[in-house]
mmCIF file of the N, C-alpha and C atoms, coordinates in Angstrom:
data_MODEL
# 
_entry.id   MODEL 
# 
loop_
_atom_site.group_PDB 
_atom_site.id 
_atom_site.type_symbol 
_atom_site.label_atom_id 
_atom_site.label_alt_id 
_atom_site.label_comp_id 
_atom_site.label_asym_id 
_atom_site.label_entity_id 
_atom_site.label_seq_id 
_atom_site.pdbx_PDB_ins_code 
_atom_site.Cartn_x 
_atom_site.Cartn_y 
_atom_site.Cartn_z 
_atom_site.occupancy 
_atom_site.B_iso_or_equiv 
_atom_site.pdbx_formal_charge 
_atom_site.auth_seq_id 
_atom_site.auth_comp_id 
_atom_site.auth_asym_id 
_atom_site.auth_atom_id 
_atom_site.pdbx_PDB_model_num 
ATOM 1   N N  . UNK A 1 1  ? 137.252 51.182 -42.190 1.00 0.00 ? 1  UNK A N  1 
ATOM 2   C CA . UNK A 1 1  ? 136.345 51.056 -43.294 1.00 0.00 ? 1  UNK A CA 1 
ATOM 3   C C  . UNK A 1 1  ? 135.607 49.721 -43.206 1.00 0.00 ? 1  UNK A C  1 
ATOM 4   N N  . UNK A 1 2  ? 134.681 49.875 -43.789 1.00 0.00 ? 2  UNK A N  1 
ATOM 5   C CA . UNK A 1 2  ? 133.821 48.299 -43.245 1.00 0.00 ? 2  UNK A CA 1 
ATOM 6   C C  . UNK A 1 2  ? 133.410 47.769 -45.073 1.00 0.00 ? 2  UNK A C  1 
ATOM 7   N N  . UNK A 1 3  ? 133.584 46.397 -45.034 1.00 0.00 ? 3  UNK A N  1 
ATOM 8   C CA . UNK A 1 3  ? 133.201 45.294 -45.769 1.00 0.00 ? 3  UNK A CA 1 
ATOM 9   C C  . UNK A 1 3  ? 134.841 45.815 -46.872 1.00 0.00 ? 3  UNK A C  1 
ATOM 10  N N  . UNK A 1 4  ? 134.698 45.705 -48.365 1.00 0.00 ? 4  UNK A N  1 
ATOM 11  C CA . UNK A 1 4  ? 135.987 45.669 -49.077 1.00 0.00 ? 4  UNK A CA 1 
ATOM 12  C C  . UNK A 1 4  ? 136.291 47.190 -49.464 1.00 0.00 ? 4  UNK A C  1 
ATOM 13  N N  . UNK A 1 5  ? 136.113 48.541 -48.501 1.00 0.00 ? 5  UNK A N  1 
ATOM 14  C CA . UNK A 1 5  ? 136.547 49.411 -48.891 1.00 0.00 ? 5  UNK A CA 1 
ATOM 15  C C  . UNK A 1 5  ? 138.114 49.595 -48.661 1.00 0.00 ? 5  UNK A C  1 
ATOM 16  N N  . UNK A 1 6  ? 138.405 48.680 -47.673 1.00 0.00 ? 6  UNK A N  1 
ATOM 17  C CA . UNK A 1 6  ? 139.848 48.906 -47.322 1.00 0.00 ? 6  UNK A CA 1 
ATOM 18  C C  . UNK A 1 6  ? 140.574 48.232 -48.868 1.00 0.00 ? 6  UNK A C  1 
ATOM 19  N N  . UNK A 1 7  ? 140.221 47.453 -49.519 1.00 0.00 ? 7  UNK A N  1 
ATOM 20  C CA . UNK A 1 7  ? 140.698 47.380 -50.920 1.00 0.00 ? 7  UNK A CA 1 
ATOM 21  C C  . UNK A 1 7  ? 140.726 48.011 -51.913 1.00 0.00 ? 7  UNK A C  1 
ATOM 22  N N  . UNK A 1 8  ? 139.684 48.987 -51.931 1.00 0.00 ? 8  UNK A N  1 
ATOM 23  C CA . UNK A 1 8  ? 139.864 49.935 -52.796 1.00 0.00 ? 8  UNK A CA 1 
ATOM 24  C C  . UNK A 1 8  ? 140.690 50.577 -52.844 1.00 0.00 ? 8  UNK A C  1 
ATOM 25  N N  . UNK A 1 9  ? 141.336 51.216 -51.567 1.00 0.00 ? 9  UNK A N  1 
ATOM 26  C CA . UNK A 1 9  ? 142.657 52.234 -51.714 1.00 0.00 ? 9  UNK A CA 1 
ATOM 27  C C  . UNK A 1 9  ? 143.550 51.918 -51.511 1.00 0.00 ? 9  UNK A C  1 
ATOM 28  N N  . UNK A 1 10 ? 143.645 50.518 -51.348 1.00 0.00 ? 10 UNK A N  1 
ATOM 29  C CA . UNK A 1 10 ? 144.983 49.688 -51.526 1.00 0.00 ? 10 UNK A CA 1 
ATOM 30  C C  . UNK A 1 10 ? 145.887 50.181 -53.034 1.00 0.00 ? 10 UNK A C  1 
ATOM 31  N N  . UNK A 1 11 ? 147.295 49.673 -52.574 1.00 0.00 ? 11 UNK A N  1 
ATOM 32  C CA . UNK A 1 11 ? 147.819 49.287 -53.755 1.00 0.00 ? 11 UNK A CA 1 
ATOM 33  C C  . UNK A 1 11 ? 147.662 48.431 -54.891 1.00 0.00 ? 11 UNK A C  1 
ATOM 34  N N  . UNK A 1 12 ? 147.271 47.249 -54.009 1.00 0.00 ? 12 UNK A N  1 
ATOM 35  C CA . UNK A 1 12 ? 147.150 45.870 -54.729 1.00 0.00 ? 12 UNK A CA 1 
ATOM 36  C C  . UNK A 1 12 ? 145.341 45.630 -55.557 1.00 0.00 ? 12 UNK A C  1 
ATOM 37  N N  . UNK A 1 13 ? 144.921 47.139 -55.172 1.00 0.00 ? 13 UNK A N  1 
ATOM 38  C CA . UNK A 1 13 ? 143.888 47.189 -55.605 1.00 0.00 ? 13 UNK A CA 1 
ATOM 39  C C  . UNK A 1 13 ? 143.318 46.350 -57.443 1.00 0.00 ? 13 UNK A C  1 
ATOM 40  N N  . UNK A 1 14 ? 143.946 46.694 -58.134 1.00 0.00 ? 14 UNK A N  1 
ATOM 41  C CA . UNK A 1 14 ? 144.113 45.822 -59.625 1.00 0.00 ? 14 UNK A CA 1 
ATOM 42  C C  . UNK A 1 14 ? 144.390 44.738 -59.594 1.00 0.00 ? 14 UNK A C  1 
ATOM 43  N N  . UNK A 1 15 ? 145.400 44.683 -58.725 1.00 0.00 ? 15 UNK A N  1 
ATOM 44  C CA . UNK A 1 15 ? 146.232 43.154 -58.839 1.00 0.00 ? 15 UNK A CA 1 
ATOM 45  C C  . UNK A 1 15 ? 145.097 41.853 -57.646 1.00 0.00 ? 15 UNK A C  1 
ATOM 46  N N  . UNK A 1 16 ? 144.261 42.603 -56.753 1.00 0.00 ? 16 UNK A N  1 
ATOM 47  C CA . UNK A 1 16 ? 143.150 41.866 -56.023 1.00 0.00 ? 16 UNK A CA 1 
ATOM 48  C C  . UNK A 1 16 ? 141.903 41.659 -57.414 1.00 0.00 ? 16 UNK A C  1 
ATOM 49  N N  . UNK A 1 17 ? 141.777 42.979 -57.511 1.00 0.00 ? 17 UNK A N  1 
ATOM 50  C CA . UNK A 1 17 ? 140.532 42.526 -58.256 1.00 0.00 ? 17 UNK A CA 1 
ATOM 51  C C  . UNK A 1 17 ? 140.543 41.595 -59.785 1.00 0.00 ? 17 UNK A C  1 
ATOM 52  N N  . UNK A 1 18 ? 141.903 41.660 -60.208 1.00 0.00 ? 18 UNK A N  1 
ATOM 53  C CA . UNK A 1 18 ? 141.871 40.566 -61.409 1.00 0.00 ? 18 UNK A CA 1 
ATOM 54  C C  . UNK A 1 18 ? 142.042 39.123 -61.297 1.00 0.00 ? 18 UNK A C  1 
ATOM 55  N N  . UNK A 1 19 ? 142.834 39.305 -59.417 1.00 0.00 ? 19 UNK A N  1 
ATOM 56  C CA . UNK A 1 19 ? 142.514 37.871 -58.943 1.00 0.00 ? 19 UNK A CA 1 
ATOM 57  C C  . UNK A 1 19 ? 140.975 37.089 -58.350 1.00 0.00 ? 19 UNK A C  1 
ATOM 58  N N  . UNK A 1 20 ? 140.258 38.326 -58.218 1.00 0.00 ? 20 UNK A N  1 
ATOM 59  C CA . UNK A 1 20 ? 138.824 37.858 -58.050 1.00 0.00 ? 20 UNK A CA 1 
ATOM 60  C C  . UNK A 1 20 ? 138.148 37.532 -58.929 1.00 0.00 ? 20 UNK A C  1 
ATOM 61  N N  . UNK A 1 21 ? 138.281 38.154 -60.019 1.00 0.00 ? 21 UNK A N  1 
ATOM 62  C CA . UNK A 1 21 ? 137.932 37.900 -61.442 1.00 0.00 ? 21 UNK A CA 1 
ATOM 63  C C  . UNK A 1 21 ? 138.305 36.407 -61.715 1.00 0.00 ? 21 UNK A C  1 
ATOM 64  N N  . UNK A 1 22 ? 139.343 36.004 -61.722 1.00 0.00 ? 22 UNK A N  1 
ATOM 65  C CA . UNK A 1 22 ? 139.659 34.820 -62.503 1.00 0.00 ? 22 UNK A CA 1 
ATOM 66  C C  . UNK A 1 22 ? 139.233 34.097 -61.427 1.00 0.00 ? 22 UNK A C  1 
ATOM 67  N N  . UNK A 1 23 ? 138.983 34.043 -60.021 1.00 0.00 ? 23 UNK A N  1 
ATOM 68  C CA . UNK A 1 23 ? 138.469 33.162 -59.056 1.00 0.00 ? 23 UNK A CA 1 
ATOM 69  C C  . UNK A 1 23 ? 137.467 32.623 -59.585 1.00 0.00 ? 23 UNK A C  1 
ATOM 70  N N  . UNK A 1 24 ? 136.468 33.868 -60.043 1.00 0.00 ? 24 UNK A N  1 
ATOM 71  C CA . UNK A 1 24 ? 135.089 33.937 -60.041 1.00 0.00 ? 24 UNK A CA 1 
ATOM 72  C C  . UNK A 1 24 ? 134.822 33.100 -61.218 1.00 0.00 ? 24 UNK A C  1 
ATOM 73  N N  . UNK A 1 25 ? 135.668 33.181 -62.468 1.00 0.00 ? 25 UNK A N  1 
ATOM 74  C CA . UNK A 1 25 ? 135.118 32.531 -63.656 1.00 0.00 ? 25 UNK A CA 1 
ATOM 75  C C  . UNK A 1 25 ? 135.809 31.084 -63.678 1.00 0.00 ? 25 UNK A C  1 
ATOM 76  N N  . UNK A 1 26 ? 136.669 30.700 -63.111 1.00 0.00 ? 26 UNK A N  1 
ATOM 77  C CA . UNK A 1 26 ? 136.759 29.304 -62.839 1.00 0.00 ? 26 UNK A CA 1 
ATOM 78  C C  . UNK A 1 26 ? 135.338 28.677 -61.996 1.00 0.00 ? 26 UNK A C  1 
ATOM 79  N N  . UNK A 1 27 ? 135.476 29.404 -61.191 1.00 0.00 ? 27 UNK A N  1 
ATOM 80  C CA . UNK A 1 27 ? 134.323 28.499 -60.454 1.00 0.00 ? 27 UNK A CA 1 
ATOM 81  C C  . UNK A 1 27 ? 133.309 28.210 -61.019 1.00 0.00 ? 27 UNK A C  1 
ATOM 82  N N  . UNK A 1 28 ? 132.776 29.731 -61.892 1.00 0.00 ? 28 UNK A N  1 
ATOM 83  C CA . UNK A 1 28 ? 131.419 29.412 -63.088 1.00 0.00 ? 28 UNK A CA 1 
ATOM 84  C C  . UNK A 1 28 ? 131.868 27.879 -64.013 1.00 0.00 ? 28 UNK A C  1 
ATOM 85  N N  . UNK A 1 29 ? 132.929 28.107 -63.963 1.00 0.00 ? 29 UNK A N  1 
ATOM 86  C CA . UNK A 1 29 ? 133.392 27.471 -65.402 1.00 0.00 ? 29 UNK A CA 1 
ATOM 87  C C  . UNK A 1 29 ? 133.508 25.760 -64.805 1.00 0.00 ? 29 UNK A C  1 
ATOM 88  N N  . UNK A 1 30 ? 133.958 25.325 -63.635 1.00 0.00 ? 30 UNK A N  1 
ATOM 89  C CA . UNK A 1 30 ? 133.938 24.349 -63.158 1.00 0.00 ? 30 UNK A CA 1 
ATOM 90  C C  . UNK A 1 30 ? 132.465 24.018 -62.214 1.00 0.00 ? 30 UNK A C  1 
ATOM 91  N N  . UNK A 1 31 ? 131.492 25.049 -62.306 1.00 0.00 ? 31 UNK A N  1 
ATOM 92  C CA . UNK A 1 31 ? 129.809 24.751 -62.027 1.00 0.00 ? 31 UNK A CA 1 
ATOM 93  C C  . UNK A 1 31 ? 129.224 24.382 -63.006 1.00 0.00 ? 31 UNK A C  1 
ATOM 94  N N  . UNK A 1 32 ? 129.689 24.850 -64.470 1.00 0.00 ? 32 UNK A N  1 
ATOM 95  C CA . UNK A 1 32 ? 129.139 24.447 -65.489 1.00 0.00 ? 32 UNK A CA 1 
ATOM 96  C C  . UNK A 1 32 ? 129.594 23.068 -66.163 1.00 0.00 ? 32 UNK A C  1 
ATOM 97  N N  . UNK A 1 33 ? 131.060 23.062 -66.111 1.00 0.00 ? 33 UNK A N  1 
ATOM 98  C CA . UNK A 1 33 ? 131.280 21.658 -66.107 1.00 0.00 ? 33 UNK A CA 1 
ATOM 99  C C  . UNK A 1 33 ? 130.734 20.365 -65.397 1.00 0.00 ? 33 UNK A C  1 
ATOM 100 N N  . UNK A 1 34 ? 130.249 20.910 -64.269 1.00 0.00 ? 34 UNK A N  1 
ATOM 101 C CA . UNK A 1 34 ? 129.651 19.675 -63.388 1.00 0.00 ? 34 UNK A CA 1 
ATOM 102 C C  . UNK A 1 34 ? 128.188 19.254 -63.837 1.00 0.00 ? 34 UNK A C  1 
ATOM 103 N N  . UNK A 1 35 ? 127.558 20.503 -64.315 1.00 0.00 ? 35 UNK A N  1 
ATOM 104 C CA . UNK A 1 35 ? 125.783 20.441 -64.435 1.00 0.00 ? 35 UNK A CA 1 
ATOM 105 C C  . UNK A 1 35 ? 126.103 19.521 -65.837 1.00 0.00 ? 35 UNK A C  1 
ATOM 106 N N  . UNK A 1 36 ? 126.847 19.729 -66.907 1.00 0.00 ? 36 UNK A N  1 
ATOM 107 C CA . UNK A 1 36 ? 126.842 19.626 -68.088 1.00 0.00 ? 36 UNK A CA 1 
ATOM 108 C C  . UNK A 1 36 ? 127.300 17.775 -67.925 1.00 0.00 ? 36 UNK A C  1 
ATOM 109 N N  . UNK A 1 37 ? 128.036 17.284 -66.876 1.00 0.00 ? 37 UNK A N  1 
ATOM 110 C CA . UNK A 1 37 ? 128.009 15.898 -66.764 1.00 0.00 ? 37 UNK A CA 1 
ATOM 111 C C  . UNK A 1 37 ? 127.729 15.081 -65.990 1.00 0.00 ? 37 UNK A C  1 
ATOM 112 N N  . UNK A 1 38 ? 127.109 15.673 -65.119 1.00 0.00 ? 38 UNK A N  1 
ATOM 113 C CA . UNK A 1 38 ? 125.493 15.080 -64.588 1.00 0.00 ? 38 UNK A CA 1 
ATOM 114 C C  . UNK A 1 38 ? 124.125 15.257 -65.259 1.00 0.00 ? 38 UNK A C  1 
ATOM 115 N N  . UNK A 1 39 ? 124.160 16.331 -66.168 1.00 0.00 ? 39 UNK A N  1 
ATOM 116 C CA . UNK A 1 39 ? 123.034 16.175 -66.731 1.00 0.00 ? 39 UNK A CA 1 
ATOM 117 C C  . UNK A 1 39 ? 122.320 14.363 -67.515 1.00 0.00 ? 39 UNK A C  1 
ATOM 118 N N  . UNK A 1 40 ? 122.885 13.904 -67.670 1.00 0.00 ? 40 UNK A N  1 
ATOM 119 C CA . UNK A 1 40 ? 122.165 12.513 -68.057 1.00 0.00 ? 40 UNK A CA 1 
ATOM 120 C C  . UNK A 1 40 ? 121.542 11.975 -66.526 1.00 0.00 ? 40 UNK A C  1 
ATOM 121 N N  . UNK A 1 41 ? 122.105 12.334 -65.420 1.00 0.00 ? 41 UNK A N  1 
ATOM 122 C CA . UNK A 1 41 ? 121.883 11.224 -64.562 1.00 0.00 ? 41 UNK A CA 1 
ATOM 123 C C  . UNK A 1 41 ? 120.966 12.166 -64.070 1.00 0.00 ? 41 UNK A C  1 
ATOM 124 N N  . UNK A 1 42 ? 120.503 13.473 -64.003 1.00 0.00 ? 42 UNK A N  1 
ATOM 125 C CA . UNK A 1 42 ? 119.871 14.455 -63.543 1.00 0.00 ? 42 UNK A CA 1 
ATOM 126 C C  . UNK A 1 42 ? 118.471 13.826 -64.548 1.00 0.00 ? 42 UNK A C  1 
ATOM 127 N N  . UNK A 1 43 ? 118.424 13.785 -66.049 1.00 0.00 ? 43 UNK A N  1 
ATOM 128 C CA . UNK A 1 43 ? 117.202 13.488 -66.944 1.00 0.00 ? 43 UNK A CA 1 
ATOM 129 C C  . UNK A 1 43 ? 116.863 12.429 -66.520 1.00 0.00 ? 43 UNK A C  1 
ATOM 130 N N  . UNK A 1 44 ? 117.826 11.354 -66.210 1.00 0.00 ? 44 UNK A N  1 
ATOM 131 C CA . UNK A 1 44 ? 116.995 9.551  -65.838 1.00 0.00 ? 44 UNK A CA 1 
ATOM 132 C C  . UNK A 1 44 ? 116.831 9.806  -64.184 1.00 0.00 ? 44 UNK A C  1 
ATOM 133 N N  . UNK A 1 45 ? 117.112 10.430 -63.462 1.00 0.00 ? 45 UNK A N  1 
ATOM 134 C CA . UNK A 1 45 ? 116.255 10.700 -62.104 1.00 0.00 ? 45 UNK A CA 1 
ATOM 135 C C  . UNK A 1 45 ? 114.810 11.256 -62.488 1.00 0.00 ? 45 UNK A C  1 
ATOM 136 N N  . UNK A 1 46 ? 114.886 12.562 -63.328 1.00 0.00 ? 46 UNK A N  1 
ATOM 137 C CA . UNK A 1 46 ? 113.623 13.372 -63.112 1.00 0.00 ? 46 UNK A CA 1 
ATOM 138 C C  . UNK A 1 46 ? 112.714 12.311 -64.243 1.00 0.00 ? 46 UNK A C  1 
ATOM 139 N N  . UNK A 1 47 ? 112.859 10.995 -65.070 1.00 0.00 ? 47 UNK A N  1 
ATOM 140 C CA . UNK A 1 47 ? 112.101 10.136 -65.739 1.00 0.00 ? 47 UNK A CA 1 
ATOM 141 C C  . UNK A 1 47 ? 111.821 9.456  -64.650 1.00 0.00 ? 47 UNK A C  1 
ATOM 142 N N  . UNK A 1 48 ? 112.661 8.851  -63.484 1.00 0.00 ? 48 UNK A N  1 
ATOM 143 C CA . UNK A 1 48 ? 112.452 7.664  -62.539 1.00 0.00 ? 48 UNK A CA 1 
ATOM 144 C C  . UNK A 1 48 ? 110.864 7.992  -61.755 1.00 0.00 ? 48 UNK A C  1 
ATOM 145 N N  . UNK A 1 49 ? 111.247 9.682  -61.293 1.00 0.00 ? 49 UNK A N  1 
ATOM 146 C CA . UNK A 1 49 ? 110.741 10.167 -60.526 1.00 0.00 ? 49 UNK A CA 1 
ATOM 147 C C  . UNK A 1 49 ? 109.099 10.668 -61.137 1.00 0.00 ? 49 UNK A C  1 
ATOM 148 N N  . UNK A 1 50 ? 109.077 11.003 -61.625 1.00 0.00 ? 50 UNK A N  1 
ATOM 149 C CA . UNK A 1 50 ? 107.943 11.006 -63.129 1.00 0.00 ? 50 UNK A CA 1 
ATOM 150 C C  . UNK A 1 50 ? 107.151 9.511  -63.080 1.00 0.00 ? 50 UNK A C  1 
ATOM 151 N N  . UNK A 1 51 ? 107.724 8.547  -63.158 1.00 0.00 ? 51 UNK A N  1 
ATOM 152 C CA . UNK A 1 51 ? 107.272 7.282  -63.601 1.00 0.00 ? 51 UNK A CA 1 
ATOM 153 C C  . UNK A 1 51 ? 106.532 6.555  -61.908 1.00 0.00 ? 51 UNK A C  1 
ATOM 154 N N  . UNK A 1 52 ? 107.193 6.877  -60.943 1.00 0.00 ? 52 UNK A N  1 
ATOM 155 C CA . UNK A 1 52 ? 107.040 6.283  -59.915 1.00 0.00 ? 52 UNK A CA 1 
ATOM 156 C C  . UNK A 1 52 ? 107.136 7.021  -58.852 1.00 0.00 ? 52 UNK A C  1 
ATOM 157 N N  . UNK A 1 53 ? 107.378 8.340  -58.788 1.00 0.00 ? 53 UNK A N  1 
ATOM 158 C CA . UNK A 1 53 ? 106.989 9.092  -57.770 1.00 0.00 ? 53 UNK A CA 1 
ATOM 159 C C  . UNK A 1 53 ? 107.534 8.966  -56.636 1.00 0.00 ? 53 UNK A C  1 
ATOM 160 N N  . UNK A 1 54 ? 108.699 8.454  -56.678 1.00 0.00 ? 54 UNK A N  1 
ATOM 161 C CA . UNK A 1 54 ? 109.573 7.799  -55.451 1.00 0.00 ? 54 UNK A CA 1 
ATOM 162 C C  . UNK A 1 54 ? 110.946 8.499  -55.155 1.00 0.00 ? 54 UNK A C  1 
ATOM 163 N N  . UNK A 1 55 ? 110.832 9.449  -54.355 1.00 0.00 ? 55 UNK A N  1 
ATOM 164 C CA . UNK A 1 55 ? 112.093 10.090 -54.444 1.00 0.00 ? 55 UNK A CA 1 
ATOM 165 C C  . UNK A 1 55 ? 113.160 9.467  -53.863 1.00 0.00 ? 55 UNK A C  1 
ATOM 166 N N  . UNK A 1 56 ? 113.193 8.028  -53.533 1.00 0.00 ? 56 UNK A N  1 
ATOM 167 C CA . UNK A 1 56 ? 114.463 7.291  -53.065 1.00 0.00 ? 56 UNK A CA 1 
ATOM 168 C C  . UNK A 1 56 ? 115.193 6.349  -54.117 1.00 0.00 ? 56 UNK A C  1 
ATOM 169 N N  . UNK A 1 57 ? 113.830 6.161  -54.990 1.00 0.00 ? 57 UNK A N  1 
ATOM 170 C CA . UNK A 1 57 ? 114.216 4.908  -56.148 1.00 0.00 ? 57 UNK A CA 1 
ATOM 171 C C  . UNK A 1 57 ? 114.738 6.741  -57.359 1.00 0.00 ? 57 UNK A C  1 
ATOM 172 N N  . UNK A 1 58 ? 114.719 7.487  -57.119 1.00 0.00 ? 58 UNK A N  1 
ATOM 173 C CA . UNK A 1 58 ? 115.224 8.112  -58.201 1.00 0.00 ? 58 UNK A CA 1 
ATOM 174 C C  . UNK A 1 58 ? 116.433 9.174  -57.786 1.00 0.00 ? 58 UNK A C  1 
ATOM 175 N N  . UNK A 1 59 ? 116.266 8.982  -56.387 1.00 0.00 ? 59 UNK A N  1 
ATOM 176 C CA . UNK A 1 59 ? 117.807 9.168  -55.401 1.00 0.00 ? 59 UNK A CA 1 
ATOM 177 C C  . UNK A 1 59 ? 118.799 8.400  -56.183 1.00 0.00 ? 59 UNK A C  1 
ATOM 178 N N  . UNK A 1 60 ? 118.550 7.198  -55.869 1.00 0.00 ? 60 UNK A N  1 
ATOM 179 C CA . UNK A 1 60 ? 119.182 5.596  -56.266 1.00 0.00 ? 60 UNK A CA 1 
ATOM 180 C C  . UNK A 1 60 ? 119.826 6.262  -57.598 1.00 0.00 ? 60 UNK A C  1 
ATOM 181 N N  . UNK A 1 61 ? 118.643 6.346  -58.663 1.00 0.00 ? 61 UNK A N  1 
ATOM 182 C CA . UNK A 1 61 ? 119.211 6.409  -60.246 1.00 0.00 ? 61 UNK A CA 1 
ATOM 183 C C  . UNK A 1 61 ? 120.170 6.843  -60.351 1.00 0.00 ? 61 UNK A C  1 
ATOM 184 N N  . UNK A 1 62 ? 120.060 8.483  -59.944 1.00 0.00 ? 62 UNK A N  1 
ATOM 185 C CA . UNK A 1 62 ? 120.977 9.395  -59.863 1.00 0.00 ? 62 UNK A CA 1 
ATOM 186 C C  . UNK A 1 62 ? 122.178 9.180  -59.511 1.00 0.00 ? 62 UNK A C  1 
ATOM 187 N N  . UNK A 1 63 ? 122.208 8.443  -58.422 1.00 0.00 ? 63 UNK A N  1 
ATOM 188 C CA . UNK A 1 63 ? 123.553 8.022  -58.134 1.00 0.00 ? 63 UNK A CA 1 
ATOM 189 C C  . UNK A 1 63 ? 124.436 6.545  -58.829 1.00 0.00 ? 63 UNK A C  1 
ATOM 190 N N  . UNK A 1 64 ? 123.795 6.120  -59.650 1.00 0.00 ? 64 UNK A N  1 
ATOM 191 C CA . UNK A 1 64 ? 124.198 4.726  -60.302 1.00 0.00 ? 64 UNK A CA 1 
ATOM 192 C C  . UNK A 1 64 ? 124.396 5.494  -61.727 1.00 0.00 ? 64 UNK A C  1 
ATOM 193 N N  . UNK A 1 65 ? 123.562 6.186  -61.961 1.00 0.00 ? 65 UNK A N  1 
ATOM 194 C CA . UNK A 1 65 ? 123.970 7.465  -63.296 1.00 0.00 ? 65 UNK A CA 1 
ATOM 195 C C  . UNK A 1 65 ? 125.060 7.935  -62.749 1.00 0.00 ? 65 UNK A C  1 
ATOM 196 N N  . UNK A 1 66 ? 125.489 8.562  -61.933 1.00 0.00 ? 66 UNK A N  1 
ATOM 197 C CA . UNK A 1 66 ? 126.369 9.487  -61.995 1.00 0.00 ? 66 UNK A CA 1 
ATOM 198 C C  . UNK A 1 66 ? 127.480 8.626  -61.639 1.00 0.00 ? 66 UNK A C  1 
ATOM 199 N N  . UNK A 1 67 ? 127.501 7.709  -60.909 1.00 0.00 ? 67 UNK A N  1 
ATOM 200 C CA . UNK A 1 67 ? 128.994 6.728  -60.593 1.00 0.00 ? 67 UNK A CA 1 
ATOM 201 C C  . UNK A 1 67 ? 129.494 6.392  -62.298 1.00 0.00 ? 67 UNK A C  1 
ATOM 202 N N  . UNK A 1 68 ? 128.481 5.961  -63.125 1.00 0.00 ? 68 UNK A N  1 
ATOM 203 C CA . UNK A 1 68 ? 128.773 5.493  -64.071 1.00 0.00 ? 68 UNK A CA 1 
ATOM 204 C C  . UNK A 1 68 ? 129.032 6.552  -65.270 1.00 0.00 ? 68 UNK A C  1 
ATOM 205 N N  . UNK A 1 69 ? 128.871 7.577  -65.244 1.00 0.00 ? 69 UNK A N  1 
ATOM 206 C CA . UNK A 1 69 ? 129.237 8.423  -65.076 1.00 0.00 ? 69 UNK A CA 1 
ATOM 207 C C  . UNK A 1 69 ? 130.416 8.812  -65.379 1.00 0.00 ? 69 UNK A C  1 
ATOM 208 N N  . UNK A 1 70 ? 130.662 9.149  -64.150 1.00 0.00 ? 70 UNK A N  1 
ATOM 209 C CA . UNK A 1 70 ? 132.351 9.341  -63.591 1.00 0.00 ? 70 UNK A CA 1 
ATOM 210 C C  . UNK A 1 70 ? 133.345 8.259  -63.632 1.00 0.00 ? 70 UNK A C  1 
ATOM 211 N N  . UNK A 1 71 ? 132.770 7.214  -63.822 1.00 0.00 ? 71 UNK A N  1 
ATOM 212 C CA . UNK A 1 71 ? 133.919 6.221  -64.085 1.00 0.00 ? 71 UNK A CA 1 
ATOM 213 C C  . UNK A 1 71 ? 134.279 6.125  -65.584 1.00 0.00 ? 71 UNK A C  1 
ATOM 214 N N  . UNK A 1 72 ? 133.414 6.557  -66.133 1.00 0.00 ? 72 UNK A N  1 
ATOM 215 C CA . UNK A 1 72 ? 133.547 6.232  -68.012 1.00 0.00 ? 72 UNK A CA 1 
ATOM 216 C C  . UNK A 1 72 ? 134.799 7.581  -68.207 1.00 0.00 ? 72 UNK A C  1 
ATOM 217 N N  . UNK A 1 73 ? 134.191 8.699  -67.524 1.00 0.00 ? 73 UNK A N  1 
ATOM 218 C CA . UNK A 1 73 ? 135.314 10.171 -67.943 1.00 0.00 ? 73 UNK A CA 1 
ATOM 219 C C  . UNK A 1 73 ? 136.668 9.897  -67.659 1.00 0.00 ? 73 UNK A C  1 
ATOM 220 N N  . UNK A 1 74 ? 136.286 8.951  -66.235 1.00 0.00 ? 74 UNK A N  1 
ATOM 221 C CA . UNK A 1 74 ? 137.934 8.322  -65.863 1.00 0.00 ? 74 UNK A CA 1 
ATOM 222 C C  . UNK A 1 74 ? 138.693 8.122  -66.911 1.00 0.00 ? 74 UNK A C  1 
# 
């Protein structure tokens, strides 16, 4: 059988797919956690970048936002 049909007629068929399930919504759930605390350092890049048109000086921001950031959640 080719790609995940051989899972379908498995046994473990339920017991795979509720583990894909919960794979799947952690990962959403820890993608959304990430956007949601970078978002400040994501808004003062896309202002840097806006203001001066410099995609290295708003490289920079981003990353002095986001260290600071991550050290405060610490």
């Amino acid at each position: 059988m080719t790609g995940l049909g051989w899972l379908v007629g498995s046994a473990l068929s339920p017991l795979a797919a509720v583990l894909l399930l919960l794979i799947g919504l952690l990962l959403i759930v820890l993608v959304v956690k990430a956007v949601i605390m970078l978002l400040p350092a994501f808004l003062v890049a896309f202002v840097v970048w806006l203001l001066t048109r410099d995609t290295l000086l708003a490289a920079v921001a981003f990353l002095v936002v986001s260290v600071v950031v991550l050290l405060k959640r610490l």
